[in-house]
GUFI-216556 format. One record per atom (N, C-alpha, C): residue in three letters; x, y, z. Coordinates in steps of 0.001 Angstrom, whole numbers, plus 500000, padded with zeros to 6 digits. Example, Ala and Ser with C-alpha at 12.3 -4.5 7.8 and 13.67 -1.06 7.14 Angstrom:
<nodes>
ALA513190494310507800ALA512300495500507800ALA513200496700507800SER512850497750507080SER513670498940507140SER512900500030507870
</nodes>
This chain:
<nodes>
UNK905660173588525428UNK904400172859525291UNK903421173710524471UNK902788173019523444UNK901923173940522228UNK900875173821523230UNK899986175070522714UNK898679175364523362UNK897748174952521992UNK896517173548522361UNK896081173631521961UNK894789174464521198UNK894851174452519719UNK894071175116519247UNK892352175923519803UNK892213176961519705UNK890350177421520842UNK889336176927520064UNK888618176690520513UNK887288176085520115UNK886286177489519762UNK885843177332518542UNK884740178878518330UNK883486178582518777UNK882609179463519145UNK881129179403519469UNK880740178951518113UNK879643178129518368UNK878670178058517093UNK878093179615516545UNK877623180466517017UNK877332181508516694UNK878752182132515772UNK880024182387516343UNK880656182840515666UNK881457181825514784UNK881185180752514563UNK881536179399513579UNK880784179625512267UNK878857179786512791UNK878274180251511763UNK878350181500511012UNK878815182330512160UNK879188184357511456UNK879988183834510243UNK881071182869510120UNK882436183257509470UNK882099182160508346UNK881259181588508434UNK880833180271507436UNK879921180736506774UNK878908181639506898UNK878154182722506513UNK878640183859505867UNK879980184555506218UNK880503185562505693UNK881363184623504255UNK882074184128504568UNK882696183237503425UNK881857182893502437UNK880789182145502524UNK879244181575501835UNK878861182715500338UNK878970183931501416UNK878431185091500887UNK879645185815499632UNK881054185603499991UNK882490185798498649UNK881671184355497831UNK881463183252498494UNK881736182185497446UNK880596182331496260UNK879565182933496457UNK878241183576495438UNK878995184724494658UNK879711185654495852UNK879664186968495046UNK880859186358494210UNK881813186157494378UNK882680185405492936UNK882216184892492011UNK880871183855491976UNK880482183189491271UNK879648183828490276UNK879305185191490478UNK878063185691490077UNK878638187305489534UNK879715187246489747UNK880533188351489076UNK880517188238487767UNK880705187077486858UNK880737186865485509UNK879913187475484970UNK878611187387485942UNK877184187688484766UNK877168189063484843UNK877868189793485527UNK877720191467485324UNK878703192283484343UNK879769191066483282UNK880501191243482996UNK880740190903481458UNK879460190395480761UNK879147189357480033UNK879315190266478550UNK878679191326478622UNK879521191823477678UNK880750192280477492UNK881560193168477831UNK882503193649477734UNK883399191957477619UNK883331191262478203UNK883939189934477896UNK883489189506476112UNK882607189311476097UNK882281188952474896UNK882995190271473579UNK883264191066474063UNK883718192043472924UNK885122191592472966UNK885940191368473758UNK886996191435473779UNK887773190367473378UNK887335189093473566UNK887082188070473135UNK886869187327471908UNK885824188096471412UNK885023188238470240UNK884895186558470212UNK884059187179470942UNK882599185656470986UNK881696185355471267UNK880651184724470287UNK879361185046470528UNK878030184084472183UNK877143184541471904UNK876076183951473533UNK876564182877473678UNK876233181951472255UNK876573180285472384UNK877751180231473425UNK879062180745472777UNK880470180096473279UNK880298180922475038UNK879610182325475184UNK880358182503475968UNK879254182034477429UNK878229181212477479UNK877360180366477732UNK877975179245478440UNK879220178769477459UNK879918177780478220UNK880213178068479680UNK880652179454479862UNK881070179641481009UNK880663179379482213UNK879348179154482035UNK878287178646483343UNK878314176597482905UNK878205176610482480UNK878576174926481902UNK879800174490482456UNK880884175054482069UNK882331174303482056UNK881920174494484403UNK881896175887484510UNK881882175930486255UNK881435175014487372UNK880117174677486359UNK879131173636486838UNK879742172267486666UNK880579171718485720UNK881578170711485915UNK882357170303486734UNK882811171361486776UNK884379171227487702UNK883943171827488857UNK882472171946489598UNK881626171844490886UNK881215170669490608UNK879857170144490323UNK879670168957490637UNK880324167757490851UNK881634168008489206UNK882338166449489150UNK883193166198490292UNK883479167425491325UNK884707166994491948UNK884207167061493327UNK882381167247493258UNK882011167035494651UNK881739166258495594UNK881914164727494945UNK881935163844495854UNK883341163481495958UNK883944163858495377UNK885640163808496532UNK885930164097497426UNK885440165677497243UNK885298166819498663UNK884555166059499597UNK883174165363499546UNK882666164872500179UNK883253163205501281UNK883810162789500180UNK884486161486500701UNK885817161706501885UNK886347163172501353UNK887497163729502220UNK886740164221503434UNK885408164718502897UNK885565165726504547UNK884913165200505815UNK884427163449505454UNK883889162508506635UNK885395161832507114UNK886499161992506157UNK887770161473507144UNK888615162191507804UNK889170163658506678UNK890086164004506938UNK889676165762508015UNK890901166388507925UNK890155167751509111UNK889821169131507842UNK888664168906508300UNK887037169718507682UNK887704171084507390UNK888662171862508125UNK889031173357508215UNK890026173649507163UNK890648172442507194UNK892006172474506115UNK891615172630504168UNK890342171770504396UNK890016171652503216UNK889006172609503026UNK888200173516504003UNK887846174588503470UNK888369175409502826UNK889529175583503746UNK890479176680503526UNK891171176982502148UNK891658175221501950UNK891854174893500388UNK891122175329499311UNK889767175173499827UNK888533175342498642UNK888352177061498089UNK888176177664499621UNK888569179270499319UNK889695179537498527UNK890522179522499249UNK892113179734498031UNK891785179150497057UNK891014178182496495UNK891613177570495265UNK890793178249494065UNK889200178391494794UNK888231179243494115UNK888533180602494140UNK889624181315495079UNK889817182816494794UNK890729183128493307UNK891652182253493975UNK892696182165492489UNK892336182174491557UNK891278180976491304UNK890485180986489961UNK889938182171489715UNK889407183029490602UNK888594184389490169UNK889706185766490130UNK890669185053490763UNK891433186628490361UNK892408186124489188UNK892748184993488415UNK893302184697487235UNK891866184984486069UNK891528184832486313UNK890314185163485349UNK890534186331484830UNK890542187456486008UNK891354189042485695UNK892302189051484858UNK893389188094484737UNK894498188287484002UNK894645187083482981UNK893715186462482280UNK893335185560481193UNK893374186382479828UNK894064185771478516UNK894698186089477912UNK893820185828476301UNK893259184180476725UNK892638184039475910UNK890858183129476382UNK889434183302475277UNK888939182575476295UNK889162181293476776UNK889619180404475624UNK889845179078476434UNK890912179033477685UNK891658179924478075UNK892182179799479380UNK891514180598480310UNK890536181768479987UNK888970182017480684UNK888579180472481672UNK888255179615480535UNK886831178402480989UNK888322177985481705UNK889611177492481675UNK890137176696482599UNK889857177232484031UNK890056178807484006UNK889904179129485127UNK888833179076485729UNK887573178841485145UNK886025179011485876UNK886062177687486149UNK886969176739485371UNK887035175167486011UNK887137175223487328UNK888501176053487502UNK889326176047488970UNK887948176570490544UNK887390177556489844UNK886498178419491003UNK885062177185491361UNK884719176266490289UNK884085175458490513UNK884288174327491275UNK885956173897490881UNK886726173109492073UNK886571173667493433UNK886568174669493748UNK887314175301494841UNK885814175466495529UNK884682176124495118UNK883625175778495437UNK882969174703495923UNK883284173504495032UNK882825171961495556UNK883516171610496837UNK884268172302496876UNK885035172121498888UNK884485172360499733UNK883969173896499378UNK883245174412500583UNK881969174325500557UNK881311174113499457UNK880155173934499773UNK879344172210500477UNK880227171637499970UNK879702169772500423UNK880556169652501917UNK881283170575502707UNK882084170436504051UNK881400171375504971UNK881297172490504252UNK880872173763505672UNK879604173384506237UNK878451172781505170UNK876950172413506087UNK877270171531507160UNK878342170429506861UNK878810169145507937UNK879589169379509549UNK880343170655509454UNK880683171740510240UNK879620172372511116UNK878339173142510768UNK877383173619510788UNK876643173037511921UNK876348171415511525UNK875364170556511814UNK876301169649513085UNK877100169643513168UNK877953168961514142UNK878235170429515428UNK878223171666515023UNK877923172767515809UNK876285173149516745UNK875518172526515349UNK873841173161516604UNK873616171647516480UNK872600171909517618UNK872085170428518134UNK869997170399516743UNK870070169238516894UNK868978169202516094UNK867907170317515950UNK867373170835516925UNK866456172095517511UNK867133173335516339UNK867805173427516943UNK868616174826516317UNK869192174648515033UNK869232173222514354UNK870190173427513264UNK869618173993512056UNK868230173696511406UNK867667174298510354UNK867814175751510866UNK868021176097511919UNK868038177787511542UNK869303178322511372UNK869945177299511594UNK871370177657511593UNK871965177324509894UNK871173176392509500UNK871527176243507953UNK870732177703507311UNK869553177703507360UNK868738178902507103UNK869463180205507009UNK869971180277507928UNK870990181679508019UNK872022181417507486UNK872803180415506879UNK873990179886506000UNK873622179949504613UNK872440180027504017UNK872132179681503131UNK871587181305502539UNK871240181876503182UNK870625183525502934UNK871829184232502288UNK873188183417502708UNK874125184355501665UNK874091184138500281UNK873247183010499766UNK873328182646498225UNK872590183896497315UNK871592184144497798UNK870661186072496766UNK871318187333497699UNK872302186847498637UNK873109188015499042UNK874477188414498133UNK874776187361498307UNK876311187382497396UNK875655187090496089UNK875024186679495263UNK874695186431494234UNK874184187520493616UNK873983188717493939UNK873152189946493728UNK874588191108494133UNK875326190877495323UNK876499191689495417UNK877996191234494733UNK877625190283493544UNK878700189770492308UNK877934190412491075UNK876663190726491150UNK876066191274490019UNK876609192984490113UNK876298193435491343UNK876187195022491424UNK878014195594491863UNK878813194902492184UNK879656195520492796UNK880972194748491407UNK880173193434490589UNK880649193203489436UNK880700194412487909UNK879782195020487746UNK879079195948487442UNK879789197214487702UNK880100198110488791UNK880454199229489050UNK881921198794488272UNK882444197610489137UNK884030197710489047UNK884396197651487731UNK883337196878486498UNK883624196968485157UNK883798198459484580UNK882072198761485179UNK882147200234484326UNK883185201287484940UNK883845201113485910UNK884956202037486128UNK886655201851486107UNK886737200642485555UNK887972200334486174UNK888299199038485113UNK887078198601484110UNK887625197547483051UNK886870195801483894UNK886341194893482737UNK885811193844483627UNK887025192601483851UNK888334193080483852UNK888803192269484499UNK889733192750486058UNK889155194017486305UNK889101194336487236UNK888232193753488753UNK886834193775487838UNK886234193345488403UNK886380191806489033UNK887234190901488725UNK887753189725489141UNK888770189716489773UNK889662190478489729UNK890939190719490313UNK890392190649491934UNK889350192064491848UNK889064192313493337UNK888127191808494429UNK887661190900493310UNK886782190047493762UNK886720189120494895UNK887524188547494128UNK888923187097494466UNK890113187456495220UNK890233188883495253UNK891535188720496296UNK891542188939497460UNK890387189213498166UNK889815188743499677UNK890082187457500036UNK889608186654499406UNK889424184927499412UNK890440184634499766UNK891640184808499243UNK893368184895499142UNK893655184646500908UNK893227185896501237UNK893396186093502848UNK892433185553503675UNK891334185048503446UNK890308184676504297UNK889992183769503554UNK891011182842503425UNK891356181366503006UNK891813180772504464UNK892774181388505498UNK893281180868506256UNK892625181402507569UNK891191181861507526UNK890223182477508743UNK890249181225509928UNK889517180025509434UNK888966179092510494UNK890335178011511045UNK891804178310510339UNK892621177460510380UNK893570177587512139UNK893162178973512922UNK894001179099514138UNK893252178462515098UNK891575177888514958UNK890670177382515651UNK890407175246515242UNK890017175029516910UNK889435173672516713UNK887778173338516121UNK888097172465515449UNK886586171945514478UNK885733171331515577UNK884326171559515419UNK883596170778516443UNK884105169254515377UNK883843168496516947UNK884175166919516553UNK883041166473515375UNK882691165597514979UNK881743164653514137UNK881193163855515011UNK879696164928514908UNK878700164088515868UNK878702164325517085UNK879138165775517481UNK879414166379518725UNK878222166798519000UNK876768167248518395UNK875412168255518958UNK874662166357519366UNK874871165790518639UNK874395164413519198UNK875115163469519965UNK876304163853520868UNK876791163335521414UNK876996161931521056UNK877403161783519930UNK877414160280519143UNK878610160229518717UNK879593159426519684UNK881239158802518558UNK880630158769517509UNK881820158960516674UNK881828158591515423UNK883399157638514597UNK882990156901514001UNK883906156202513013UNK883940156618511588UNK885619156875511066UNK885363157016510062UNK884903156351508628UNK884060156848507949UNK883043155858507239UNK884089155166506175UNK883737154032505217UNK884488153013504515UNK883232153706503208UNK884394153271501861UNK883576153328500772UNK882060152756500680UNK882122151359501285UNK880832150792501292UNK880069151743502460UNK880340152132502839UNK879266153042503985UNK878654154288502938UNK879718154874502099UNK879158155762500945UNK878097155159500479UNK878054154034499306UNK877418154019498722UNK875943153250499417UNK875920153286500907UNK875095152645501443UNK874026154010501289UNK874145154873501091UNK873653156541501218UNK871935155664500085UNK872605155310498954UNK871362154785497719UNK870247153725499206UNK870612153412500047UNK869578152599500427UNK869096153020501496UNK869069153982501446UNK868158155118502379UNK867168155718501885UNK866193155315502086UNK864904155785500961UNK864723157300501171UNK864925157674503046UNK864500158980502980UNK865393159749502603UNK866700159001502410UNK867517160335501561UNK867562160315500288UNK867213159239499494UNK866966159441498456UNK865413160134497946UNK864346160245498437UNK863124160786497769UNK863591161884498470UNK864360162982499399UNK864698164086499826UNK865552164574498118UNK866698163685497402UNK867375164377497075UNK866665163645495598UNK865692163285495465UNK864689163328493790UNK864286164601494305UNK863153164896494693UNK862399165755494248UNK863487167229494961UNK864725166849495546UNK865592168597495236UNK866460168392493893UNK865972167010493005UNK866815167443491579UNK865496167397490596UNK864291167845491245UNK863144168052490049UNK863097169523490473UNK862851169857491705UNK863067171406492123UNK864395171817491231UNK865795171906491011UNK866927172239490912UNK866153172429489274UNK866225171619488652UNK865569171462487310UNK865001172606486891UNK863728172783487667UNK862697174076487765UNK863443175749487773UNK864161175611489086UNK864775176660489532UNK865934176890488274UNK866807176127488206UNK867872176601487087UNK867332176936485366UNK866354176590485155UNK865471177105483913UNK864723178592484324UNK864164178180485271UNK863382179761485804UNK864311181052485620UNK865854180510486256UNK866622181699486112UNK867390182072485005UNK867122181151483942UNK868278181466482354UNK866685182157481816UNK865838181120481984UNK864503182210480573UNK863300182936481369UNK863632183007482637UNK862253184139483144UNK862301185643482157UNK863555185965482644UNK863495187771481769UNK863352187285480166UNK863735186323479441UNK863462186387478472UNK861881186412477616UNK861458185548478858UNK859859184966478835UNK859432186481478692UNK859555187147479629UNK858394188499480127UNK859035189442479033UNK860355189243478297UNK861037189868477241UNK859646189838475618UNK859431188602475796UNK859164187801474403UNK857557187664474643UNK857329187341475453UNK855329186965475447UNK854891187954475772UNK855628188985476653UNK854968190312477125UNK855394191423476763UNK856374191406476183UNK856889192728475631UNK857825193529476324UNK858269192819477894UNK858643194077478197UNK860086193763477892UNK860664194946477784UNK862227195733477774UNK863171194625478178UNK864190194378477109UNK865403193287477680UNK865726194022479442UNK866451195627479118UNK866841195988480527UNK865444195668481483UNK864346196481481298UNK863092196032482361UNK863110194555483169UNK863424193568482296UNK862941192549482418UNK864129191748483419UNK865392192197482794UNK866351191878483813UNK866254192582485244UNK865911193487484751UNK865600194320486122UNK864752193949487458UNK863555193652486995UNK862617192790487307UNK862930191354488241UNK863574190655487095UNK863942189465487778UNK864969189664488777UNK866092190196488439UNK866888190085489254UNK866395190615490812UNK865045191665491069UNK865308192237492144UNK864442190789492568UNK863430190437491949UNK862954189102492357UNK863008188020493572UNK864466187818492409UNK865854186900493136UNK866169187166494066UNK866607188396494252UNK867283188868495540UNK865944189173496897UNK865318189441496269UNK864314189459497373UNK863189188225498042UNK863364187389496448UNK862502186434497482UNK863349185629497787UNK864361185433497370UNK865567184383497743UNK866179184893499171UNK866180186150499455UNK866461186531501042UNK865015186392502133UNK864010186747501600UNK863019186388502644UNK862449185546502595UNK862146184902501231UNK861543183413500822UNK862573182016501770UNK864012182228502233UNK865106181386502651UNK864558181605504308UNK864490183045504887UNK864162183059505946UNK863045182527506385UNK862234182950505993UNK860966182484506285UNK860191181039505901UNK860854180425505068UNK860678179560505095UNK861511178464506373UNK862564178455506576UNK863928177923507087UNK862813178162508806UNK862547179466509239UNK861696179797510827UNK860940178953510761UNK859588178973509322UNK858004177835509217UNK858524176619509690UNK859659176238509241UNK859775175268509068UNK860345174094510300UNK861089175307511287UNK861836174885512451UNK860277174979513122UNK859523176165513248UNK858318175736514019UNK857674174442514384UNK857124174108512173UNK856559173351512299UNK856896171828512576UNK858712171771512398UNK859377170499512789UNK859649170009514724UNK858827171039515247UNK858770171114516629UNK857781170266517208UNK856532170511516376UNK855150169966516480UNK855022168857515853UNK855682168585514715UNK855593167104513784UNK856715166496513370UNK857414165692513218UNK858232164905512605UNK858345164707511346UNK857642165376510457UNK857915165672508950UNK857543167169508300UNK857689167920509993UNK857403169169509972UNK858330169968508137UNK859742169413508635UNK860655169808507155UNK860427169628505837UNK859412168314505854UNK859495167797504702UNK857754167867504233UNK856795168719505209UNK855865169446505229UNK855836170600504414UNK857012171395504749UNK857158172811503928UNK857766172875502633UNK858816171872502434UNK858835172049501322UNK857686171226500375UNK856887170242500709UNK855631169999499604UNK854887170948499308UNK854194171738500430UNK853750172626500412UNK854098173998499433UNK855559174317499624UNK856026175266499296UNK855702174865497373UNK856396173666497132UNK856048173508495433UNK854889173644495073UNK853698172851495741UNK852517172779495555UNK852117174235495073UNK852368174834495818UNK851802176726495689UNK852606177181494682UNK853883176963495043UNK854526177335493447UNK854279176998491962UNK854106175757491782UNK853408175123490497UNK852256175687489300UNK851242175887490212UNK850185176462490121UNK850339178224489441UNK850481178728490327UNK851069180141490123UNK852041180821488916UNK853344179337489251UNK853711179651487764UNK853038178949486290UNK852266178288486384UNK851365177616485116UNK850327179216485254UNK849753179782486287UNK849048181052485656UNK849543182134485359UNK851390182151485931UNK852059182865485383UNK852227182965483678UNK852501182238483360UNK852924181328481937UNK852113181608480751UNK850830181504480807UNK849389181351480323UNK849139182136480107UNK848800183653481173UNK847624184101481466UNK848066185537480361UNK847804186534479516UNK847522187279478453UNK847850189058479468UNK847843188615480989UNK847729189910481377UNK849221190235481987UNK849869191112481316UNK851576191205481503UNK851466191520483379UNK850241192285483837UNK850908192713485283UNK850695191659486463UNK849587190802485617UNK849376189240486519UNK850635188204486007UNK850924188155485113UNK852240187398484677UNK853266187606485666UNK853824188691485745UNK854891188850486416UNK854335188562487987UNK853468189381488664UNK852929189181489978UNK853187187846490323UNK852617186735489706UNK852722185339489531UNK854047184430489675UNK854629185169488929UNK855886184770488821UNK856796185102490215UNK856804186075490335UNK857456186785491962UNK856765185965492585UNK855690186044492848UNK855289184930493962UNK855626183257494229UNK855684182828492568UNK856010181506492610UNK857765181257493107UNK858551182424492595UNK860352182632492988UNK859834182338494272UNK859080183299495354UNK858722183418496463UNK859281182272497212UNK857794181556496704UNK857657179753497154UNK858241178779497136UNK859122178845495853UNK860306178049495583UNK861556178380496138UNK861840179385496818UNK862892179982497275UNK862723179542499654UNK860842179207499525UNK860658178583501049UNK862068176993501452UNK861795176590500240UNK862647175258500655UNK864120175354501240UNK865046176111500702UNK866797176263500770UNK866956175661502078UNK866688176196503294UNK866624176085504312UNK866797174352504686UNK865314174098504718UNK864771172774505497UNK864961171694504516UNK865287172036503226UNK865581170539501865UNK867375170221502517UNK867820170958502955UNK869403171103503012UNK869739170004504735UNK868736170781505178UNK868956170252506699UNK867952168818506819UNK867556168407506095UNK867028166901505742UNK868043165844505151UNK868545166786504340UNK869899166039503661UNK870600165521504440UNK870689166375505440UNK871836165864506341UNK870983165315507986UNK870277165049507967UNK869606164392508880UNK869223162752508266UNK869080162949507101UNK868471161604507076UNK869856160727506300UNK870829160728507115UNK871995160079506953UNK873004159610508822UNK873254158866508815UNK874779158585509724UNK875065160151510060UNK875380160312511182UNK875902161951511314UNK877669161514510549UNK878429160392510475UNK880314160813509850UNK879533160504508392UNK878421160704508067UNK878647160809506675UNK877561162105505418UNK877738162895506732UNK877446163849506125UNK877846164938505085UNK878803165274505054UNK880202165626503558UNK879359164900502750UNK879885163172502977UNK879541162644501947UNK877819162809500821UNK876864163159502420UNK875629163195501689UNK875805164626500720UNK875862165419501460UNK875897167025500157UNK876361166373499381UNK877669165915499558UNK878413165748497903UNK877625165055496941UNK876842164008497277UNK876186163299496338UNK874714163692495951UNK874488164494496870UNK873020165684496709UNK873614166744495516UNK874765167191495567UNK875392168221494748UNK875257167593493348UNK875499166575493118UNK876425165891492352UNK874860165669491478UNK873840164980492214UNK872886164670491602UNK871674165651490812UNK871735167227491791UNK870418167850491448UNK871695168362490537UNK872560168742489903UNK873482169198489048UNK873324168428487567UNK874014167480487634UNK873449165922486893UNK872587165912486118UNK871791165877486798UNK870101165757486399UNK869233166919486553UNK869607167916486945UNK868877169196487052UNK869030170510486798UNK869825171294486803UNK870114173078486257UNK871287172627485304UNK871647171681484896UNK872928171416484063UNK871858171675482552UNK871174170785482691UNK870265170119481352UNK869073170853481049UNK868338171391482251UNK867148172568482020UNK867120173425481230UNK867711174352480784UNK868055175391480082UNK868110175248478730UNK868825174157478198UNK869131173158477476UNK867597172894476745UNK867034172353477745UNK865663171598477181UNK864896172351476699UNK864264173388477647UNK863788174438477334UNK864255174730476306UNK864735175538475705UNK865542176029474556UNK865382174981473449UNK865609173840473466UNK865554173141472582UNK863888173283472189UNK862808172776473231UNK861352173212473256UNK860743173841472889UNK861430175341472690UNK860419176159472359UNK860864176336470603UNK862637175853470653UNK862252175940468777UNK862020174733468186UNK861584173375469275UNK861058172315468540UNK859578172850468277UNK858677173344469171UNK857427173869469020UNK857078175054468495UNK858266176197468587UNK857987177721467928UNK857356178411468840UNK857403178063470469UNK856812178887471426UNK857745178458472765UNK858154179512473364UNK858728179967474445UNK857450179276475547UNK856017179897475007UNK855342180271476087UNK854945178696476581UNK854893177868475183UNK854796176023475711UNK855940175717476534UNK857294176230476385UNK858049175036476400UNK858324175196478148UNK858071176305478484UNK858522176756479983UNK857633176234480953UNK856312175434480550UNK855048174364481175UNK855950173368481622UNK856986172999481268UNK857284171389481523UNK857954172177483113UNK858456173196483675UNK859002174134484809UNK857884173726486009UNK856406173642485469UNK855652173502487210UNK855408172037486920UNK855984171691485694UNK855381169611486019UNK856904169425486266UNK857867169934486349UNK859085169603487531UNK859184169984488899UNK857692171095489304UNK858042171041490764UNK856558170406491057UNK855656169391490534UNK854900168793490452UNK855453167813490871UNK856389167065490540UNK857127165758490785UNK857933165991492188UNK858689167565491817UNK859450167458493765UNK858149166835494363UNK856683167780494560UNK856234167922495160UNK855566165826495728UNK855598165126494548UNK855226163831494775UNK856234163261495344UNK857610163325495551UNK858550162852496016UNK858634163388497658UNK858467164713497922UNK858502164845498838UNK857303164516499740UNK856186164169499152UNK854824163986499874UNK854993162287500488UNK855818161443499596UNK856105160207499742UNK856868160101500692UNK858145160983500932UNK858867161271502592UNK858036161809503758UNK857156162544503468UNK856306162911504457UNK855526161453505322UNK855273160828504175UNK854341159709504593UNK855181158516505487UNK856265158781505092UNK857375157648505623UNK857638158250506761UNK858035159506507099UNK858381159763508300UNK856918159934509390UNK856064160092508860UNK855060160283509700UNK854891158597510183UNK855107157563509449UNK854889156095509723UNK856715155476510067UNK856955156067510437UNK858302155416510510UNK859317156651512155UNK859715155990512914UNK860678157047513995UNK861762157648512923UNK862272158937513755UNK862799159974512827UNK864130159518512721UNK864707158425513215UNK866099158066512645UNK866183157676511591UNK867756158434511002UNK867656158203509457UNK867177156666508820UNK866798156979507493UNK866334155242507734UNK866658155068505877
</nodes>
């Protein structure tokens, strides 16, 4: 007689969904510490090797509402597991890529393998804590993104300069390999287990019923006018403070990056705590902080942008990362509240799918195009706080609905 599979604590469900979270950044973010020595070897210039964040972002978004459609039917652990392995492979073939176009196939693969785990593990998460506890429980899931995203830069980095940058992928990725099959000796909380709510598995038409949910749709506009903002902020900030202010290509990377890592680790916390507070006391407590949070950001970066004095520029700027970095938390755990609890997979996936779409895919893009349609950097990076101008109207419009409306998804 088999012994059925043990059930994990939420605490140690979240440890290992959190530790994983944290490879799936640092893989992702290994490239950029690697960007030259690739490009020499290669011999190819910014344009082509640019793609590489393009083609990744494809083969994540396009294949994330599959992941999503699978992980409201089928079992949630299997297809993590898949997603790890499939995204490690991709990062340790990368190591042994021959030419670049079989490079971008492989950053295809790590983007596949990504869209698994990232549109399944929040649905896992949220079926583990009960409403009370779950934004902090996403909050702390989400702190691995400027953790691992900063330890793919620095530990990308050493392993180049000592050992060659396709080293640095080899070893990246071959953790993943083995801690592909972590959550597979354990049982999944059920769907809809913290709300004690059966669940059925959802029908295509139950997907696309997701569009007639107003509060999940003005949740996931203004996180693809935010996404917009944020994925431009991070291709031309160092260039900005490079070009209007003078300072140092290295300075400037320098700068930003510690930025990132710092307000993206305490800006996630602290916002993700405000936010569980203030969702204690109000019913649009979540969707409170993040208006708020743009509102302050907007501003800050338009006097970032503007202002002639290099040590208020930057100040400005850190602060606005700050603010924009409050949301991760409580935009994520709305997503998945203001849906059916069996169709939550499905909501990330189509949250993924959309601020991607329409937002850090095309930003960069625009910008760039902007400043040599106009001949100024310093114009074209304005259109950045009239995109978190708009989160901020989208989300003020959910505020108003939930404050006039009971908190079931609607």
């Amino acid at each position: 007689m088999t012994t059925p599979p043990r059930a994990l604590s939420p605490a140690w469900l979240l440890g290992i969904l959190t530790g994983l979270n944290l490879f799936n950044y640092l893989d992702r973010y290994v490239v950029s510490a690697v960007l030259t020595p690739l490009q020499v070897e290669f011999k190819v210039g910014d344009g082509d090797v640019a793609e590489l964040n393009t083609i990744f972002m494809i083969g994540y978004f396009l294949t994330s509402p599959v992941f999503g459609f699978l992980g409201d039917r089928f079992s949630r652990k299997w297809l993590i597991a898949v997603g790890i392995f499939v995204w490690s492979l991709g990062t340790v073939l990368t190591g042994f890529a021959t030419s670049f176009a079989e490079l971008l196939w492989y950053r295809i693969l790590v983007g596949v393998g990504e869209a698994s785990y990232a549109t399944i593990s929040p649905s896992l998460i949220s079926d583990a804590y009960p409403p009370a506890r779950r934004n902090d429980a996403l909050t702390i899931f989400y702190v691995a993104i400027p953790v691992g995203a900063a330890l793919g830069n620095i530990i990308g980095g050493v392993m180049a300069d000592h050992y060659g940058w396709r080293s640095a992928f080899i070893w990246a990725g071959a953790p993943g390999l083995l801690l592909a099959i972590i959550l597979l000796p354990f049982s999944e909380p059920e769907r809809g287990q913290a709300e004690h709510q059966p669940t059925a598995k959802p029908r295509l038409g139950d997907v696309t019923g997701l569009f007639r949910s107003r509060n999940y749709c003005l949740v996931v506009a203004g996180y693809t006018a935010y996404t917009f903002a944020l994925g431009a902020f991070g291709i031309w900030g160092p260039t900005f403070l490079h070009r209007v202010h003078g300072v140092s290509v290295k300075a400037s990377g320098t700068f930003f990056g510690s930025v990132l890592v710092v307000a993206g680790l305490v800006g996630t916390l602290l916002g993700g705590l405000t936010a569980s507070a203030w969702q204690r006391r109000n019913r649009a407590g979540y969707a409170s902080v993040l208006c708020l949070s743009v509102l302050t950001a907007a501003p800050l970066a338009v006097f970032s942008f503007w202002t002639t004095n290099k040590a208020i520029s930057m100040s400005c700027l850190a602060l606005a990362m700050f603010f924009i970095f409050l949301c991760t938390g409580p935009v994520n755990t709305l997503i998945l509240e203001s849906v059916p609890v069996n169709l939550r997979a499905s909501a990330m996936a189509v949250s993924i799918f959309a601020i991607h779409l329409f937002g850090d895919i095309w930003s960069p893009k625009i910008v760039g195009r902007l400043s040599d349609h106009w001949g100024s950097l310093q114009t074209a990076v304005m259109i950045l706080p009239a995109a978190l101008a708009a989160a901020a109207v989208f989300w003020f419009a959910l505020i108003l609905r939930m404050r006039g409306r009971p908190s079931a998804p609607a």
